[in-house]
C-alpha positions in Angstrom: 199.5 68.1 390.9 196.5 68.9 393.0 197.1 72.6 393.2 199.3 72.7 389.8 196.2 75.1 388.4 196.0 77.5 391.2 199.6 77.6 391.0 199.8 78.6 387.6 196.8 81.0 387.9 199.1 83.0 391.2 202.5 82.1 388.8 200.8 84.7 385.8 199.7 87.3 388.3 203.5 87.1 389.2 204.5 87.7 386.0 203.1 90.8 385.4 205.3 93.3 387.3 208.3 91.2 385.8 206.6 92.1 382.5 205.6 95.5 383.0 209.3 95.8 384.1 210.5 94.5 381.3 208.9 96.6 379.0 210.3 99.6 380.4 213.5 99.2 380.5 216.5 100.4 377.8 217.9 96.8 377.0 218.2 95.9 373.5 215.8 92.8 372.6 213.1 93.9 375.5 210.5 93.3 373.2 210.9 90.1 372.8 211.6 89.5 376.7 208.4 91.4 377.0 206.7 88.8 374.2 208.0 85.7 375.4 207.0 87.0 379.1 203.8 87.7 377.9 203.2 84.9 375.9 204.3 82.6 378.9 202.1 84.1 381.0 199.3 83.7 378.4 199.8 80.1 377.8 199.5 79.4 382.0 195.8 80.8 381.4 194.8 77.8 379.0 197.3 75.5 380.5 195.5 76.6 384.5 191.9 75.9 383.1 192.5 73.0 380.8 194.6 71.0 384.1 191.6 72.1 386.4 188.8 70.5 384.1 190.8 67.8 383.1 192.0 66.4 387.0 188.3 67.9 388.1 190.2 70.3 390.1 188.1 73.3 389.9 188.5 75.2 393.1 186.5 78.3 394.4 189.7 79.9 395.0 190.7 79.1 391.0 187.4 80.5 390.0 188.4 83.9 391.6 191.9 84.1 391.0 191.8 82.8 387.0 189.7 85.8 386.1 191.0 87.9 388.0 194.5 87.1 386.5 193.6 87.4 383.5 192.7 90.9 383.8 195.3 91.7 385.4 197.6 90.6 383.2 195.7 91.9 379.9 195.0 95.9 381.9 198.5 95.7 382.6 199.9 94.9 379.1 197.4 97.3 377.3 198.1 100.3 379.9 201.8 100.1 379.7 201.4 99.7 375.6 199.7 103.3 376.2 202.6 104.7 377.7 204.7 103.4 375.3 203.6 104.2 372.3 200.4 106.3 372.8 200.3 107.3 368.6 199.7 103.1 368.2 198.0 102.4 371.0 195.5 105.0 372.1 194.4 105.3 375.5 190.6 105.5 374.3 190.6 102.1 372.7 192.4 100.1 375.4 189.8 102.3 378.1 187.1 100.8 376.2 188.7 97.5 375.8 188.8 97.8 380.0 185.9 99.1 380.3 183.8 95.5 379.0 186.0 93.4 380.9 184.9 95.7 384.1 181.5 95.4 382.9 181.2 91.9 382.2 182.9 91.3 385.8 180.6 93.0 387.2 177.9 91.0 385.8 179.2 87.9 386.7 179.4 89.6 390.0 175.7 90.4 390.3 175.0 86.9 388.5 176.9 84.8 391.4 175.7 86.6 394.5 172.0 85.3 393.0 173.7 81.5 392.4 173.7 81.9 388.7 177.3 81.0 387.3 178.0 82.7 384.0 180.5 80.9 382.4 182.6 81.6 379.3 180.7 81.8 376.1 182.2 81.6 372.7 182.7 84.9 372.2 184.5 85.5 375.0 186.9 82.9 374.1 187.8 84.2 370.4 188.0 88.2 372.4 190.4 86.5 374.7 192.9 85.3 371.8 192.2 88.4 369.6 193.5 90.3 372.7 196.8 88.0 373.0 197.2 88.5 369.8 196.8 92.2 369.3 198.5 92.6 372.8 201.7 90.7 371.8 201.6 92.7 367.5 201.6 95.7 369.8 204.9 94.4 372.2 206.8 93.8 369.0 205.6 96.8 366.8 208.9 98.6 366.8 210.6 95.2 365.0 207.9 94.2 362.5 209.3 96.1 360.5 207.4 96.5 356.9 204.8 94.6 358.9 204.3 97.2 361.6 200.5 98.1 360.3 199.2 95.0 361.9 200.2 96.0 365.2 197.5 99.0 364.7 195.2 96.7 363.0 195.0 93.9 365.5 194.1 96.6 368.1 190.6 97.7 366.5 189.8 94.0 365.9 190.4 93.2 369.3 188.4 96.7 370.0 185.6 95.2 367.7 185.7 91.8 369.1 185.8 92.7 372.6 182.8 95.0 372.4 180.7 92.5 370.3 181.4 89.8 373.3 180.6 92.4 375.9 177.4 92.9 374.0 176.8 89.1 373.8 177.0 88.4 377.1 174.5 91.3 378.5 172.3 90.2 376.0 172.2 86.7 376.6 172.5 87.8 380.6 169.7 90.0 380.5 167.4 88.1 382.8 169.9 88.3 385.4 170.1 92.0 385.4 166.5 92.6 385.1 165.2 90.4 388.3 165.2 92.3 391.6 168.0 91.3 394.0 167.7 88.4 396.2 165.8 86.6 393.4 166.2 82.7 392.6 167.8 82.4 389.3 165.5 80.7 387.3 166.6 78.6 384.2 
């Protein structure tokens, strides 16, 4: 149980290739392989955090990996939806989808090696399920048949909502960026 959240957090970076796999190949139902794989590997990001806070088992190493994962996973999913079926996913809007979590990693980044811990805001939380969301409409757009619009549609909200958080975060994070290196976070 002691390393149950680490395990789940290295289980979802597993998953990926398995998904990415998935989605590639000609056999019939791989969408939904590809969503339940996706969704699986979804859920062990809640389920890794939740377990870690709950059994106060927050580890360095779960603090890098989780992340980490979870972009992974999400670049992964959005990149081969671009391949797929670039006319409903365009490359723009997932490379600026990318481009924030980059960003916002690489604030955290400079915000750590100062001490400062940046930790998820609210904003980042609703971008996170927007993006499962869109991400999984997208996996199944071929089946939804009559409802295949909201594929499309969940793809600029998670575009809106994902740029708003990005812009949250470097405004509440400011101070970090603006203090010359080496300095003592101050609160």
């Amino acid at each position: 149980m002691k390393r149950l959240p680490n395990i789940l957090t290295v289980g979802r970076i597993l998953l990926v290739p398995i998904l990415v796999t998935v989605l590639f190949t000609k056999v019939e139902g791989k969408e939904w392989y590809g969503l339940a794989l996706f969704l699986g590997a979804a859920l062990t990001d809640f389920l890794d955090g939740f377990l870690a806070r709950r059994f106060q088992q927050v580890t360095r190493l779960g603090q890098l990996l989780d992340p980490a994962a979870d972009k992974i996973l999400m670049a992964s999913a959005y990149i081969s939806l671009v391949e797929l079926n670039p006319r409903v996913t365009p490359a723009w809007m997932v490379a600026v989808i990318l481009a924030r979590e980059f960003a916002v990693g690489a604030l955290r980044n400079v915000a750590a090696s100062d001490g400062h811990v940046i930790a998820a805001g609210w904003a980042g939380k609703v971008k996170t399920v927007v993006q499962v969301i869109s991400v999984s409409l997208l996996i199944v757009h071929a089946e939804l048949g009559e409802f295949r619009h909201l594929a499309p549609i969940s793809l600029w909200v998670a575009l809106v909502v994902t740029v708003f958080s990005g812009i949250e975060y470097f405004l509440r994070y400011r101070k970090v960026l603006s203090r010359p290196p080496g300095t003592a976070a101050v609160s």
